[in-house]
C-alpha positions, 0 to 999 in steps of 0.5 A: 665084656662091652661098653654099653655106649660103643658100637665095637668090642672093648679093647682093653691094654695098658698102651694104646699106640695111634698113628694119626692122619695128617688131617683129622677130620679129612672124610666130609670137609669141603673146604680144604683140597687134597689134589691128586699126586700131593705126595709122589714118594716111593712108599704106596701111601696118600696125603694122609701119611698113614705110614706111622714110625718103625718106632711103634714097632720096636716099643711094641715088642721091648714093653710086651716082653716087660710084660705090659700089653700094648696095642697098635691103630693106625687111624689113618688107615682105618678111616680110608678103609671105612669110611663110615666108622664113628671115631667117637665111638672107636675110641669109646671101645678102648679101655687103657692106662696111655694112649701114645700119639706119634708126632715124628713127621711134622705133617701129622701135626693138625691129625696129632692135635685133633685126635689127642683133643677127642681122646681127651673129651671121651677119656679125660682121666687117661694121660695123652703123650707124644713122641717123635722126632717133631715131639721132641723138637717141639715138646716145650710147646706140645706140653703146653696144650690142654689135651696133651699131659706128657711128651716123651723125648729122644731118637730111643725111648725104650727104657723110658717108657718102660720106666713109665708104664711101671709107673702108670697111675702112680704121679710120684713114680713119674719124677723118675722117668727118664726124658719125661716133660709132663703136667703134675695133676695140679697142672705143673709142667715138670721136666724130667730132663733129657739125659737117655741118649743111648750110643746103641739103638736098643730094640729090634722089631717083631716081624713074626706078626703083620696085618692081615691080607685076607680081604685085598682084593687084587694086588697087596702090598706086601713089605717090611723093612729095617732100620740098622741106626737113628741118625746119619752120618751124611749133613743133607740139609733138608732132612730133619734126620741129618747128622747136625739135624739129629745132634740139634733136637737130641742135643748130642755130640754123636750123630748116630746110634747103631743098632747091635747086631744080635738085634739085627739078626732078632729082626731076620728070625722074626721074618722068617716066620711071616707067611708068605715071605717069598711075596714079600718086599724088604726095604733096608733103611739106612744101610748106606751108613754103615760100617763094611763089617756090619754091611757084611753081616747084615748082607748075610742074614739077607742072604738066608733069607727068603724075600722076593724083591730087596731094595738097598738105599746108598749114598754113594757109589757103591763099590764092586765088591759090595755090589757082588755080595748084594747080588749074590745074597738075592737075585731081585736087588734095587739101588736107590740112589738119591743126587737130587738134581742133574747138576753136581752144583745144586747135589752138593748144595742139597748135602750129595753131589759125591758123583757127577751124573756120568760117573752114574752112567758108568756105575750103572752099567757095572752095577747092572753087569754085576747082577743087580736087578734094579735102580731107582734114581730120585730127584728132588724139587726144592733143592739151593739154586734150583729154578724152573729151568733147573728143574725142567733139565732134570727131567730131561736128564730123567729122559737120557737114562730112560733111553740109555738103560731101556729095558734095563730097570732103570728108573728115574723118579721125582718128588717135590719136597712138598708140604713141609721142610724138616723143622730143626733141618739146616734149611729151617734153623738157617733159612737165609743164610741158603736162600730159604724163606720160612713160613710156619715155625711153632707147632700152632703156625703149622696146625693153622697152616695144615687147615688151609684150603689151598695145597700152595698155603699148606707148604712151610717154605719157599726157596729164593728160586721157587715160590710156593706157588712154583714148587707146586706149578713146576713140581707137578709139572715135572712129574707130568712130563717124566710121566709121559717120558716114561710112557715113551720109554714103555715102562708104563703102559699108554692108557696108565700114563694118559690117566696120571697126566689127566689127574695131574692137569686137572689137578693144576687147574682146580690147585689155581681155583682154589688158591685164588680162593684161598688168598682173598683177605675178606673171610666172609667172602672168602667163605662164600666162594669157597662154599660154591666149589665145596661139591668139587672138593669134596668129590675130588678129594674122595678119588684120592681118599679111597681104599685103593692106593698107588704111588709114582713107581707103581701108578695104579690103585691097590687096596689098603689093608695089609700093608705092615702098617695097617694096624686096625685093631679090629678084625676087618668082619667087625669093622664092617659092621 
């Protein structure tokens, strides 16, 4: 069955889950600029963030178990795949009781809004609903919005939106789900309360099934992951998934909710079946919070597994014992640590600072001795106290453990926290009080801040020690510098790293035409000279918006497609079309 009026087969189901791109309308603007390295995290993803929640996931596998089809798109990913493909006419081949839009990290805030007003164009009498960290943050707001009719809070909504979809086109029904915020047909807001807080994290992913890398050409990128817990322990007081964080946007007294371990070990039976498992990259998420005896049985399941390459965030140092059995259970172990600076000052202003950097040293050396294969060590830009200088020496601190470990995988890596600072982080509640200033604070501040030609207005903060404008200067400039770092190093080669510092100059001289053009205060003036390099932006933007992607441990371009969360819906064959 095919609509008449849509250009691609009809899909049919009960829920439609869409990640959208942090900017909709991002393919033809030439009035808005996505500079090169505007992201330089560890996940292979552009400025669109099309990296959507593990959440999608496990709603996913609990609903069709109910019995309910439910479908998965990752817009973001689609239209950097095709970038021709009409939306308008994408959505017009969905035929659904729901559609789902994540709201979980602020940045998809203008994508979010965009695509949830043009679902309500095409599909006026199919309810609109969001989820997520943010939507739950900000649900009072969202429920406010013509195109959104229900909001969905909490860290776990698995009953509710079971509960939900048995009552789908049934508004009497819709009294009874749980952490429901909604409009009545009559346009009523009614708030369901929020009472599902579950201590256990009730649903493991379907790994058994991922997107298809049939049509990447050269290097896919090939990883799951696991999450064993929403929440934290640990109070970092940037994160928007901290333990005071967590407790605010749920209000909880616990502040983390652990997943069973019969879950645990669904999730390792459904990796085994993946095609192809020994290519493959597992990432395990949170494991550092986890208690000894679930650590052990989760290192077991890897153990019996058959990954190529597996990664373990800690907070602290890991102890001897435990690193003995990480690397017993795969020969291809990485650590990532996180201090976010040198300087144990500025980590424990940051929410670490457990370790000075040269008990790292020393643990480094042992951890390596032991078997493991791999440190990552992240630093941030954007921390309490941390200014130009602060920055520069972390870099050059980047360069010693370059040099003491050389040859040994030890890498150090950097990210500016750049655009936004976690809404219902401690930072944002209480910017004063460590030295942040605040700029956006309601869902609409950070739409209108996200439209914003100039990368430097898009940011939502600054620090008493870094303006906007710095984070962006010495956020890139830091990378610039540990990039050729690295290139002395021989971890990257020298035509690769020549290339990244080229982009990122030319990045930090059109970020400053741009921005000058973004401040001047005569709209139509400011229209006019932004029209004159509308051409430049448009080019530059189409090198970052293309179908190839890299990130900062892996600085070379690799097809999109294939990736666990390019979910298109369609086959690749009918999408061409």
């Amino acid at each position: 069955m095919e609509d008449p009026d849509a250009h691609l087969p009809l899909i049919v189901a009960d829920l439609l889950l869409i990640h959208p791109p942090a900017f909709f309308d991002f393919r033809e603007r030439r009035d808005i600029y996505f500079p090169y390295l505007s992201t330089s995290g560890d996940v292979p993803i552009t400025p669109l963030y099309e990296y959507f929640p593990l959440g999608f996931k496990s709603l996913q596998r609990i609903l069709s178990d109910q019995g309910h089809d439910v479908r998965i798109i990752n817009l973001a990913s689609v239209l950097l795949k095709y970038p021709k493909i009409d939306v308008s006419s994408l959505f017009r081949s969905i035929k659904v009781r729901l559609f789902g839009i994540d709201l979980h990290w602020m940045v998809h805030v203008q994508g979010a809004l965009a695509v949830a007003a043009l679902l309500k164009r095409l599909h006026p009498e199919t309810p609109v609903i969001f989820g997520g960290i943010s939507s739950t943050y900000y649900a009072e707001q969202l429920i406010r919005y013509p195109c959104i009719d229900m909001v969905m809070r909490g860290y776990d909504t698995h009953a509710p939106m079971v509960q939900l979809l048995r009552a789908a086109g049934d508004e009497r029904r819709y009294h009874g789900v749980e952490n429901l915020l909604w409009k009545a047909s009559d346009g009523t807001i009614i708030d369901n309360g929020f009472a599902y807080k579950p201590q256990n994290f009730s649903c493991g992913v379907d790994w058994s099934s991922l997107p298809s890398q049939s049509d990447c050409k050269g290097l896919p990128i090939l990883e799951v992951l696991s999450t064993q817990n929403a929440g934290c322990v640990y109070n970092c007081g940037w994160c928007g998934g901290s333990r005071e964080a967590f407790r605010r946007i749920n209000n909880v007294k616990h502040s983390l909710s652990r997943k069973p371990l019969e879950e645990v070990e669904l999730e390792f039976s459904t990796m085994a079946r993946i095609s192809n498992q020994e290519r493959h990259h597992f990432y395990a998420v949170g494991s550092y919070t986890e208690t000894r005896e679930r650590l052990n049985f989760f290192l077991d399941q890897v153990a019996h597994s058959n990954f190529k390459f597996i990664s373990y965030e800690q907070f602290r140092l890991t102890d001897e014992e435990t690193l003995r059995k990480m690397a017993a259970a795969n020969k291809y172990t990485s650590i990532t640590l996180s201090p976010e600076s040198h300087d144990i000052r500025i980590s424990k202003l940051a929410g670490r600072g457990t370790y000075s950097m040269e008990e790292m040293e020393g643990w480094i050396e042992r951890a390596l001795d032991l078997g493991i294969y791999e440190v990552d060590v992240w630093f941030f830009v954007g921390m309490p106290e941390q200014d130009e200088r602060s920055v520069m020496e972390t870099v050059e601190y980047c360069g010693r453990l370059l040099t003491l470990f050389k040859g040994r995988n030890v890498i150090p890596l950097l990210c500016p926290m750049i655009p936004f600072l976690d809404p219902g982080c401690n930072f944002f509640e209480e910017p004063e009080r460590f030295g942040y200033r605040v700029f956006y604070r309601t869902v609409e501040e950070h739409q209108r801040g996200m439209e914003r030609a100039s990368l430097v207005h898009r940011i939502n903060y600054e620090t008493a020690w870094l303006s906007r404008a710095d984070l962006v200067r010495v956020g890139y400039s830091a990378l610039r510098r540990l990039t050729e770092l690295k290139v002395e190093a021989r971890l990257y080669p020298r035509g690769v790293g020549a290339r990244v510092c080229q982009k990122i100059d030319e990045a930090l001289e059109f970020i400053r035409v741009v921005h000058e053009i973004d401040c001047m205060l005569e709209p139509a003036e400011r229209q006019r000279e932004m029209d004159k390099i509308g051409d430049e932006i448009l080019r530059l933007n189409r090198q970052v918006f293309c179908s190839g992607v890299g990130n900062q441990a892996f600085p070379v371009l690799r097809e999109i497609g294939g990736r666990w969360f390019d979910e298109m819906l369609w086959e690749s064959e009918t999408l061409e079309r």
